[in-house]
Each structure stands twice: as structure tokens, then as C-alpha cells.
N, C-alpha and C positions, 0 to 999 in steps of 0.2 A: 706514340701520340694518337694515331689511330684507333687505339684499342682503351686510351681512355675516352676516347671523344662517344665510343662506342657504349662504355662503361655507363658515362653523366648521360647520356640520349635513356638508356636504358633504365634508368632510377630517376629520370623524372618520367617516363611512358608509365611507370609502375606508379607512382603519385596521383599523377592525374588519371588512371584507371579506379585507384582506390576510392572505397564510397567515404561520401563526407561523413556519413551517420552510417552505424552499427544499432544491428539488432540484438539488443541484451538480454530480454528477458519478457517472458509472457507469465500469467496467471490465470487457470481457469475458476471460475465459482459460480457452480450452476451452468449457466447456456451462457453468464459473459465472460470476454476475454477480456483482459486487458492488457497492454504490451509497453514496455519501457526502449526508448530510445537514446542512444548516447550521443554527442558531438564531439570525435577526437579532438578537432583543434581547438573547441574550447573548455575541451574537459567538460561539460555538463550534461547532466541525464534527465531526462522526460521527468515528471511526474507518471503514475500510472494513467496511460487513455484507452481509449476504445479506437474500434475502428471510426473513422469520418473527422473525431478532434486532430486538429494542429498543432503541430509542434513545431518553432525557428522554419516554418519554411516547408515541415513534411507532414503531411497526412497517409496514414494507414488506409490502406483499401479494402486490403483483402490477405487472408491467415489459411494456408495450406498447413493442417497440422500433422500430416503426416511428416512433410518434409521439415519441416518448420520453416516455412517460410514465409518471410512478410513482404505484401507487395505494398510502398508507400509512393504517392505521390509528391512529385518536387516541381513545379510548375505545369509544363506540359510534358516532364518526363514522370515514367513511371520506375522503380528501381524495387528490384528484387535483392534481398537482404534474409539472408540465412540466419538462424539465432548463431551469436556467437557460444563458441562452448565454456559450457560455467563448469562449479564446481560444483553446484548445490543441483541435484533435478527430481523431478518427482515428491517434493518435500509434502506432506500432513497437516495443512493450515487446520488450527483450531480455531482462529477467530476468520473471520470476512470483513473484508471493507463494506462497510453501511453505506458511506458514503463522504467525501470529499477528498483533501489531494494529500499524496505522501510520494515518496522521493527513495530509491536506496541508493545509500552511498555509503562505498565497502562493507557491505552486507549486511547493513542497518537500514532498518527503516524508517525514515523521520518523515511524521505526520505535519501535517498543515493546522492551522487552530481552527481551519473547518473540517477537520477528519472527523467521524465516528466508525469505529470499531466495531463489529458488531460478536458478541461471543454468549452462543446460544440465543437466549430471549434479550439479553442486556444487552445495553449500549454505551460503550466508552471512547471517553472524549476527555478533551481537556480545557479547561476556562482561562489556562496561563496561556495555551498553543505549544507547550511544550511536550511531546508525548511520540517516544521513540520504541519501535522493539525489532525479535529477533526476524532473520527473513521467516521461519518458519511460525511466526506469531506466538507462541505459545509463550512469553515473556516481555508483558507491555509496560515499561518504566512512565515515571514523568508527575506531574499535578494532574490525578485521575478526577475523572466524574463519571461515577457508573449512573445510567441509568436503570431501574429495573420497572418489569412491565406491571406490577403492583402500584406505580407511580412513586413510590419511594427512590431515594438518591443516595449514593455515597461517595462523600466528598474525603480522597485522597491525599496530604500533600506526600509529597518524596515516595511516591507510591509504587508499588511493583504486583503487577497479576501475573500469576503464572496458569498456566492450563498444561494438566495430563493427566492421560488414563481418565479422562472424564471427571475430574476431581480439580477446583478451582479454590487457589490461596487468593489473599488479598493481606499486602502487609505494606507499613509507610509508616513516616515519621509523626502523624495524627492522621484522626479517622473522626468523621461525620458521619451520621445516620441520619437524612431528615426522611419521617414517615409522614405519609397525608392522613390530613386528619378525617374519621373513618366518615362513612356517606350517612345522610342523614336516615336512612331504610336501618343501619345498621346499630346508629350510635344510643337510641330510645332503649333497648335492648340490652345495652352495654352498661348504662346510668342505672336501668333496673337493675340489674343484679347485682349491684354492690350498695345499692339504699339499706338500712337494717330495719 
């Protein structure tokens, strides 16, 4: 009796020691970090933040990268949180987040309908909100919308980019091209040369 009494004291000290939230996963690109948080008990994960955004209750303070370690705030406590170990590390983004929110979940990444994507000069996004890829980015599904910096757009549906080795496909169940129509410095120029 003893020795269970000893047993149950000892597996809930270990409960209530465990942290509520796990450190899953960071990203570096350029000088920001961003870092994903999980909730075991209710099974859900951060979007990607930064240090100072909130998440359920914890804010990130501060990122020791050698150790990896995240120091997050939970009130007036502060909790230290080791990256859990993954499978995937040191991975080769070819694209960057441009900007807004995406999610991984089992090693996918679903984007927000305010993500854009950023790969090279272009910028992809999606108009439906649907737009998932791999962790390692180099495979973005979903209703694409490339921006390109010429101001031209290409509208994807059921679409798939892949990037490697510096060399980028774009294939899907229909494809748009809408080009702007050319400036007016350029277009006088253009009417000439094809008058007879």
C-alpha cells in the first residue's frame, strides 16, 4: 500500500512539474526568428511569432540559440523551454514568409488567407485562403496568386510551385496571366512600330 501511495504522489509531482506548453520549432530568415508553440493538453500549435506576440497565455522573451532555448512568459512567471527534438533540422527554405500567419501541423504548413509567400522577387498568396506546403517550402499547393514585381499576376487554380536547384515549375488545373497594360513613356513607341 505504501509503495503505491508512493507510486500515485510520484506521477502526479511529475504532471504538475511538466510545462503546459512545448517548444516545437523556430525559423531563422535574415535577423528574424520566429518560433512555434504547442499546447499538449489541448493539442494546438502557435502560428509562427516572434518574440513579444502572445500566444493562450505565453509570450516569448527571449531565444538562446546556442542552446536553443526559449525563455517565455506566463504571467509573472518566466519558464524556460528547450526546443523539443524533431526530425527535420537545419532544412533549405527556398521561399520566406512575406508576411502573415500559417500553422504546421504534421509537417505541413497551412497558410492563413493573409499569408504571402515570398520566393525570390515574387509574391504568393492565395484569394480562396487555401495554400499549404512542404516544411522545407519548396512545394506550395492550393489557389495560387503569384505576384510578380513587373506588376503582372498569375492566377493559379489547383496549383503547385515547386522550387529547386534554382529553377521554378508552376503547373495547375488552369493558369491566368494578366499583364499591365504597358506605361504610357512606352506604349507611343509600341503603336509606332507596327503602323505600315
Amino acid at each position: 500500500m505504501k509503495t503505491l501511495i508512493l507510486a500515485v504522489a510520484a506521477l502526479l509531482a511529475s504532471q504538475m512539474l511538466a510545462e503546459p506548453v512545448e517548444f516545437v520549432g523556430y525559423i531563422t530568415i535574415g535577423s528574424d526568428r520566429h518560433f512555434i508553440l504547442y499546447d499538449a493538453k489541448t493539442k494546438e500549435s502557435s502560428l509562427w511569432m516572434k518574440l513579444g506576440q502572445e500566444w493562450h497565455g505565453y509570450t516569448p522573451a527571449s531565444f538562446d540559440a546556442k542552446k536553443e532555448n526559449l525563455t517565455v512568459k506566463s504571467g509573472a512567471s518566466d519558464l524556460v523551454l528547450c526546443l523539443r527534438d524533431s526530425k527535420v533540422r537545419a532544412v533549405q527554405s527556398v521561399m520566406a514568409p512575406g508576411m502573415g500567419s500559417y500553422k504546421l501541423v504534421d509537417g505541413t504548413m497551412v497558410y492563413g488567407p493573409d499569408a504571402k509567400l515570398r520566393l525570390r522577387n515574387d509574391l504568393i498568396s492565395s484569394p480562396s485562403g487555401l495554400m499549404v506546403s512542404d516544411i522545407e517550402q519548396t512545394i506550395v499547393a492550393g489557389d495560387l496568386l503569384i505576384e510578380r514585381p513587373d506588376g503582372s499576376v498569375i492566377k493559379v487554380a489547383n496549383g503547385v510551385v515547386t522550387s529547386k536547384d534554382g529553377a521554378t515549375s508552376i503547373r495547375g488545373q488552369s493558369m491566368e496571366i494578366l499583364v499591365p497594360p504597358a506605361t504610357s513613356a512606352t506604349a507611343p513607341a509600341a503603336q509606332e512600330a507596327h503602323q505600315p
